[in-house]
N, C-alpha and C positions, 0 to 999 in steps of 0.2 A: 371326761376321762377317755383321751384314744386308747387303741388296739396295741398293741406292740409285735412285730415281727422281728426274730435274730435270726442272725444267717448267724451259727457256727463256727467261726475261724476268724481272721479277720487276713489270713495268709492271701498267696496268692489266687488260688480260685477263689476260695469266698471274694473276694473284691473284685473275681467277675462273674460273681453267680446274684449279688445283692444289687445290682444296675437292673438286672432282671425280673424284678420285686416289687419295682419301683409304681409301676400300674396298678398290681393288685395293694400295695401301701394306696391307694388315692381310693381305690374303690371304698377299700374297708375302714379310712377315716383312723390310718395306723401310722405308728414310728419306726423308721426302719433304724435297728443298728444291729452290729457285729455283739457276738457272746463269745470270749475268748478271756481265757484266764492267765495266757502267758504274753497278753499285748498291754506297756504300762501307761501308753500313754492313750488318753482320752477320746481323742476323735482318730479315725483313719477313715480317709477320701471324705472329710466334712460329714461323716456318719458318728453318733456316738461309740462308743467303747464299755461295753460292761462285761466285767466276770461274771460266774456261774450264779453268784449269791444274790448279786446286784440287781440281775433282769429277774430272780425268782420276787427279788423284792420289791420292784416296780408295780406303782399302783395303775392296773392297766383293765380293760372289761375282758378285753379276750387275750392270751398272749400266744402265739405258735413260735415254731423256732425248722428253720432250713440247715441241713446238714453238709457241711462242703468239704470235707477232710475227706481224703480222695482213699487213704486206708480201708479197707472193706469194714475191717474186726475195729477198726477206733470208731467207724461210721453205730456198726451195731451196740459197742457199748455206750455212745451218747444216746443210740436211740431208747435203750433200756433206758437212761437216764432222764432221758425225756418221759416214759411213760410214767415212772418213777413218782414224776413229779406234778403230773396231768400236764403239761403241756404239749400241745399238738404239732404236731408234724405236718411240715408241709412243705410242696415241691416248688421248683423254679423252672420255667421253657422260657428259652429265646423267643420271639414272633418269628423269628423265620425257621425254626425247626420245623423238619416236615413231617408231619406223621397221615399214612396212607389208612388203609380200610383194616375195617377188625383187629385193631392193635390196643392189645390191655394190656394197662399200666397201673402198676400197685402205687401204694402212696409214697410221696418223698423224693423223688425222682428229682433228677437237676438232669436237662438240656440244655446245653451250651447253645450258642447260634453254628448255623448250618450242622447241625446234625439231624439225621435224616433215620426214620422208620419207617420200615414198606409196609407190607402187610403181612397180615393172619401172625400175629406176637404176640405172645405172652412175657410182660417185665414184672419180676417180683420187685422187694420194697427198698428205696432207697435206691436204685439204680442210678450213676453218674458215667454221661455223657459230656468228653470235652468235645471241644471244639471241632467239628468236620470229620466226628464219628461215625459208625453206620453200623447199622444192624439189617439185616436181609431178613426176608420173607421165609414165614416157618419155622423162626427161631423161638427158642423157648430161654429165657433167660431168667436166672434165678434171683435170693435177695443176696442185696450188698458187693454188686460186681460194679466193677471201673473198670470204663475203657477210657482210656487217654487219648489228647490229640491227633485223629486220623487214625484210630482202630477201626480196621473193617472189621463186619461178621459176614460173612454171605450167607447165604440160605439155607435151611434145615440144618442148623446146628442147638446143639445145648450147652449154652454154659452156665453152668452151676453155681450155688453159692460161694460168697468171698472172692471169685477170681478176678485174677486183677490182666487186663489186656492191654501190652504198652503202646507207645505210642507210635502210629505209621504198622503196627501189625497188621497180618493179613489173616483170615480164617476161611480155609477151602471150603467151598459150599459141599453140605452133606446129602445122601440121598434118600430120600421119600421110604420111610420106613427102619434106616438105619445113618442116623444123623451123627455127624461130627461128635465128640465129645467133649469139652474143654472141663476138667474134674474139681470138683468143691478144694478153693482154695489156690487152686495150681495158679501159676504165671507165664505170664507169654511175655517174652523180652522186647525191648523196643526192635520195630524191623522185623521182627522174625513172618517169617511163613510155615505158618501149620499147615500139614497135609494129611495129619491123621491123629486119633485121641490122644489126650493129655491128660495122664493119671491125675487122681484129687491128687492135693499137696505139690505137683513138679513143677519146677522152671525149668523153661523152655526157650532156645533162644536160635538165631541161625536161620539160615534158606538153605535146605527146608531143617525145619524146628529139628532139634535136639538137646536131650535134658543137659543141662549146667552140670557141669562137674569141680 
């Protein structure tokens, strides 16, 4: 009886987050497929396809499941539903992601390839990294944040739970004892440049940042 590993989705990150899998599938003698309850048909990219019900009812020794819905709040309520159900959570990294010195990372995390972690970081759980991401040195990063393809952070900043940072944004490095803010929930629009805190809850968009109206 194999292992069973689901990536979550079967959308477009999940089917580049489950290529990523593919190693620790050979380690742990597992099957990989997609858990996706609004995909009808059976396979996608020669992976199977099961709904929620189907992977709970596979006879398998160990089963975990990878989260790729790039939604902060849909991330955490599958993750509830994963604990829910005892299945275990677990993350995906590209080989080429670079992560530097003293950098903790909770569990759940998705690293796209060439995304890049420097040092002295704190990532709470579930954190998604697309593609040519970056986080800076002295950031503090909370659970259930996405940054999208080509979000900077630069250094000494915090961004908090649920926030979503779009793609190609930039985040002003903050200073040594009074660090950038990016607030529980807030949005950073694609493009935009922040040069100073972003209330929880705001969207933010423009060079430099200013709330949506």
């Amino acid at each position: 009886m194999k292992n069973l590993i689901g990536v979550y989705s079967a959308g477009g990150y999940g089917r580049e987050i489950l290529p990523l899998l593919r190693n620790r599938a050979v380690r742990e003698d597992a099957e990989l497929v997609f858990v996706d309850d609004g995909v009808q048909s059976a396979e996608v990219n020669t992976q199977r396809v099961l709904n929620w019900e189907k992977f709970l009812s596979e006879k398998a020794e160990k089963k975990s499941i990878c989260l790729a819905p790039s939604d902060p709040y849909v991330r955490k309520a599958l993750w509830e539903k994963c604990e829910n159900s005892n299945i275990d959570i677990c993350g995906a990294s590209a080989d080429n992601a670079v992560i530097l010195d003293q950098v903790e990372i909770a569990a759940g995390h998705c690293l796209s390839p060439f995304v890049t972690l420097t040092s002295n970081i704190k990532i709470g759980r579930a954190f998604q990294a697309n593609i040519y991401s970056y986080v800076g040195h002295d950031c503090v990063i909370g659970d259930f944040v996405t940054f999208a393809p080509g979000a900077k952070c630069n250094g000494t900043v915090v961004v908090e739970d649920f926030a979503y940072i779009g793609m190609g944004a930039v985040i002003k490095q903050g200073r040594l004892g009074a660090p950038l803010v990016i607030g529980k929930g807030a949005v950073v629009g694609m493009g935009a440049i922040v040069t100073k805190d972003v209330p929880a809850g705001q969207t933010v968009v423009g060079n430099p940042a200013r709330p949506l109206k």
